[in-house]
C-alpha positions as CSV (number, residue, x, y, z in Angstrom):
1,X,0.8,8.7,14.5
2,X,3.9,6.9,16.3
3,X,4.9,4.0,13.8
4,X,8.9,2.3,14.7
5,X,11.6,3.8,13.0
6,X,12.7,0.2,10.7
7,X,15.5,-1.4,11.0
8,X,18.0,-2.2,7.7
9,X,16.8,-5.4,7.2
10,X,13.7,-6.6,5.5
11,X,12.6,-3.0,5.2
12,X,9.7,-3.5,2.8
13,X,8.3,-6.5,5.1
14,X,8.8,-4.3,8.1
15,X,6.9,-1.6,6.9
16,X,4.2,-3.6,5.6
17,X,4.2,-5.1,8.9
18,X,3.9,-1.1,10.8
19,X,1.1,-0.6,8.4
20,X,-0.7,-3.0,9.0
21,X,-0.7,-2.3,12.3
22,X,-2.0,0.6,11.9
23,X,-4.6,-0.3,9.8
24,X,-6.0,-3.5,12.1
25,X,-5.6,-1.3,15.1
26,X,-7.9,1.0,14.2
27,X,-5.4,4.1,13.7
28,X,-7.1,4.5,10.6
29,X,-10.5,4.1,9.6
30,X,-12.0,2.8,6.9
31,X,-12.3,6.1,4.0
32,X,-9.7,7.7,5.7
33,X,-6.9,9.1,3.6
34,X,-3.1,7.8,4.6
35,X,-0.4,9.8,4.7
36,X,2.1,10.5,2.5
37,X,4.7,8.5,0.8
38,X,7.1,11.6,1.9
39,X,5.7,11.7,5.4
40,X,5.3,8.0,6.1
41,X,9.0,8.0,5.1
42,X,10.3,10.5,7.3
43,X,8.2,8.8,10.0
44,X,9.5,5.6,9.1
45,X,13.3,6.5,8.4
46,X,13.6,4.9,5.0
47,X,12.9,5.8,1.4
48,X,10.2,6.4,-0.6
49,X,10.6,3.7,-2.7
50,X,10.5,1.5,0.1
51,X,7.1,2.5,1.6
52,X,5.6,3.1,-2.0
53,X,6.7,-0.5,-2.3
54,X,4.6,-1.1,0.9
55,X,1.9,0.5,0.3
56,X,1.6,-1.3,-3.3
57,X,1.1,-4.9,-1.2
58,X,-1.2,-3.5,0.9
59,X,-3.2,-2.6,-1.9
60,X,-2.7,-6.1,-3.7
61,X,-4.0,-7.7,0.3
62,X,-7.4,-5.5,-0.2
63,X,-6.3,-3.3,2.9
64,X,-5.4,-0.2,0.9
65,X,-7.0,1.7,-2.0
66,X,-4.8,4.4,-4.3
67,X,-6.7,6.9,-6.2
68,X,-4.9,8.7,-9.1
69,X,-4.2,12.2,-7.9
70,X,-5.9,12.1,-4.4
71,X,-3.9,9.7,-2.4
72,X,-3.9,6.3,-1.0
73,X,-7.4,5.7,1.3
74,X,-8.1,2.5,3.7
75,X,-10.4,0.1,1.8
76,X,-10.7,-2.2,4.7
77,X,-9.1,-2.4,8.6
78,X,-9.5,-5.9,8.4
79,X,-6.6,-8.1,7.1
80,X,-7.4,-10.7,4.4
81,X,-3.7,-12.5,5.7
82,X,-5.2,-13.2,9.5
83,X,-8.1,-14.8,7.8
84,X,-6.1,-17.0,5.7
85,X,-3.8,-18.0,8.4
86,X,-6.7,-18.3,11.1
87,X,-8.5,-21.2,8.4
88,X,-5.4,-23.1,7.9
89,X,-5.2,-23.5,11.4
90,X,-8.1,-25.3,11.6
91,X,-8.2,-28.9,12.2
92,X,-10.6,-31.8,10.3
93,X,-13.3,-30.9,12.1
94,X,-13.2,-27.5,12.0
95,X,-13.3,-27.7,8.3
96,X,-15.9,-30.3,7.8
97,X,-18.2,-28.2,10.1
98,X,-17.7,-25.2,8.0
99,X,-18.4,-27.2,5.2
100,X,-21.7,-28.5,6.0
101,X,-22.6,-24.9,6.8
102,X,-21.6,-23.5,3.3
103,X,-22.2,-26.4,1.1
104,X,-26.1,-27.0,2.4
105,X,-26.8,-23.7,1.2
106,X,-24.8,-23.8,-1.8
107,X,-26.6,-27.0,-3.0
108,X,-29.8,-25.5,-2.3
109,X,-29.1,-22.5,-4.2
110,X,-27.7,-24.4,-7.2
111,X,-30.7,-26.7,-7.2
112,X,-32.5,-23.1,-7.9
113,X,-30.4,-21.5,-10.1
114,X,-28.6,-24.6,-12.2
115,X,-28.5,-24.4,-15.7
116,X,-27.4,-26.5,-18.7
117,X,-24.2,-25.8,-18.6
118,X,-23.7,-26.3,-14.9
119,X,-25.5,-30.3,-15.5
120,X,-23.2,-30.6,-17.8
121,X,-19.9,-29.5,-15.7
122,X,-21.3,-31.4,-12.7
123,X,-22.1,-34.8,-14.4
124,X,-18.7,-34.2,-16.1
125,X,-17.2,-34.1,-12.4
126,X,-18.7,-37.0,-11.2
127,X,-17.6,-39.2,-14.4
128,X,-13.9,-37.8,-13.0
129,X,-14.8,-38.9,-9.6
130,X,-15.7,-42.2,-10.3
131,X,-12.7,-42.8,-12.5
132,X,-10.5,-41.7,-10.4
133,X,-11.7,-43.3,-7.3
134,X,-13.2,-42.7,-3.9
135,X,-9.5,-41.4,-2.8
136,X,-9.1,-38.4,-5.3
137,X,-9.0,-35.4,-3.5
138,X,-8.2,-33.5,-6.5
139,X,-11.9,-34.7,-8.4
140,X,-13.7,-34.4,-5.4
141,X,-12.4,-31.1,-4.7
142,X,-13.3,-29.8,-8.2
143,X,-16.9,-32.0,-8.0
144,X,-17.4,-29.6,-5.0
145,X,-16.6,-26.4,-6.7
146,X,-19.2,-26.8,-9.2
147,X,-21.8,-26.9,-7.4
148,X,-20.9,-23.8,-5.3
149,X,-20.5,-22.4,-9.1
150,X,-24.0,-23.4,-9.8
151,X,-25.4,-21.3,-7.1
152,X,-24.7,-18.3,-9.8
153,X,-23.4,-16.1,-7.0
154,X,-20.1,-14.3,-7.2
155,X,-19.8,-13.7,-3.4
156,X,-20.5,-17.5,-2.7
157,X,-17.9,-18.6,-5.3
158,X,-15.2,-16.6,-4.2
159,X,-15.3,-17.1,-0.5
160,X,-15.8,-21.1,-1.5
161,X,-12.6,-20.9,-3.6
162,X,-10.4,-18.9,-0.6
163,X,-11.4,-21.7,1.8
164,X,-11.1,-24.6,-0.7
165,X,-7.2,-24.2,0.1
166,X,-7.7,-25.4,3.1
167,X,-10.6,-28.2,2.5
168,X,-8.4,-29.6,-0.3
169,X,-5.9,-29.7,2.3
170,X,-8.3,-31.4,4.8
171,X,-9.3,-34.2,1.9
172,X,-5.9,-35.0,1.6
173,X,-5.0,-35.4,4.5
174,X,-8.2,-37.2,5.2
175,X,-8.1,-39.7,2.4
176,X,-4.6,-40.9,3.0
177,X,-6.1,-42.1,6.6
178,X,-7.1,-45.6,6.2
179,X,-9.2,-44.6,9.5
180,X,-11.5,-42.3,7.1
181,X,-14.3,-43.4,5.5
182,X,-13.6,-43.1,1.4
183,X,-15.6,-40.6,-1.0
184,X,-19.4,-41.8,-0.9
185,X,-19.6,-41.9,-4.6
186,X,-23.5,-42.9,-4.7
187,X,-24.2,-40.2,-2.4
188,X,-22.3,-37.9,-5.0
189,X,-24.7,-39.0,-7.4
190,X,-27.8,-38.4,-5.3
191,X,-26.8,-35.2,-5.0
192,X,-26.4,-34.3,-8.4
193,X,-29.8,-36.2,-8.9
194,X,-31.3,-33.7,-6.5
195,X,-29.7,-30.7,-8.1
196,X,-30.9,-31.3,-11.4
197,X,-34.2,-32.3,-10.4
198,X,-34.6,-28.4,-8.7
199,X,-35.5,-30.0,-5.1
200,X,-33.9,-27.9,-3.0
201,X,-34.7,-29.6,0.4
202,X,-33.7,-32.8,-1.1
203,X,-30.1,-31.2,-2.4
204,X,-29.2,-29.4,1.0
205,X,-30.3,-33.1,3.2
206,X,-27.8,-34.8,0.3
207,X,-25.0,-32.7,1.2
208,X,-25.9,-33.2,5.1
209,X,-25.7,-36.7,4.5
210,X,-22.4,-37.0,2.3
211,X,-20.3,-34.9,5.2
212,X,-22.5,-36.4,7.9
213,X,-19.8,-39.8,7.8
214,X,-16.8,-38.2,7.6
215,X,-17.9,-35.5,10.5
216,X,-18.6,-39.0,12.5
217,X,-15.3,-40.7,11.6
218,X,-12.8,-37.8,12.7
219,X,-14.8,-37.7,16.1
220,X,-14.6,-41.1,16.8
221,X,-10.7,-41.1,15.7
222,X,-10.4,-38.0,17.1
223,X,-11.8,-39.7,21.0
224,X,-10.0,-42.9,19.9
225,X,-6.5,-41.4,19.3
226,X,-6.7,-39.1,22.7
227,X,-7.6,-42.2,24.4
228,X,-4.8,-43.7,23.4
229,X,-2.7,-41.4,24.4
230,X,-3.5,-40.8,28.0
């Protein structure tokens, strides 16, 4: 293995960095055991400290596993980070497309799987929503999140709450446009109606509908605003 010698400065980042490398170019594969703090150092021309330093983010990112007494093994070659940053550079659309895809199912699932509880937390939402306003991005963000929390699956839920960075992001950026449509409260409603009812066909056609006016607004500002500019 030919990492870089580091430089002086940044040298945990840098490492990180030469690791990660590594790991997404496929030096490594998944299950296989990494070398040594004492050999990735004299590799690496720096200390110990400095790559066990490294090696504890990569850990923390889900790229890295250590194992008490057996050494540190690749958990995964694929890098959580890139994910992240590829999603925030979506646009609007990108986002509300991705939406539709994951919150169709989710509101199918949680017109299966709702419970009391998750009525409860819903209706609670939508009393937020409604007092707040069709601009809150901050209720209809969390009026969103429980009804991927009603689908009762851990996987759902935690891939919903690492892109609702970037949707909350989207709504806020979205609602400040006076171009955008505000929050369709009613259909809000309906689609709590359908959830608790257990229809799933009418819960997913809700959710199509809700994102089905915002989708048409940003590509009719989109068209408008490149229009305007050529």
């Amino acid at each position: 293995m030919a990492l870089r010698t580091a430089g002086r400065q940044s040298l945990v980042d840098t490492v990180v960095d030469q690791l990660r490398a590594q790991l997404t170019g496929g030096d490594w594969a998944v299950g296989d055991r990494i070398p040594t703090e004492h050999e990735l150092a004299e590799q690496l021309g720096v200390g110990r400290n400095t790559v066990r330093e490294a090696v504890r983010v990569l850990v923390h990112a889900g790229l890295l596993e250590s194992r008490q007494g057996n050494g540190t093994f690749v958990r995964s070659t694929a890098d959580p980070s890139a994910v992240l940053q590829g999603i925030r550079a979506a646009g609007t659309l990108d986002v509300l497309e991705l939406r539709v895809a994951l919150e169709a199912e989710a509101a199918r699932l949680a017109a299966e799987r709702r419970d009391t509880a998750d009525m409860v937390a819903l209706r609670g939402a939508l009393r937020s929503l409604r007092e707040q306003g069709d601009r809150a991005a901050d209720a209809d963000m969390a009026f969103h999140m429980g009804v991927v929390q009603a689908t009762h699956n851990p996987a759902f839920i935690e891939v919903y709450r690492f892109f609702s960075v970037q949707v909350h992001e989207s709504l806020i950026t979205s609602l400040r446009d006076e171009e955008m449509p505000p929050i369709d409260l009613d259909t809000h409603e309906a689609l709590v109606d359908a959830i608790e009812s257990g229809d799933p066909a009418a819960a997913e056609h809700t959710v199509r509908e809700l994102l089905r006016k915002p989708l048409e607004a940003v590509r009719a500002v989109t068209a408008r605003r490149s229009s305007a500019r050529e």
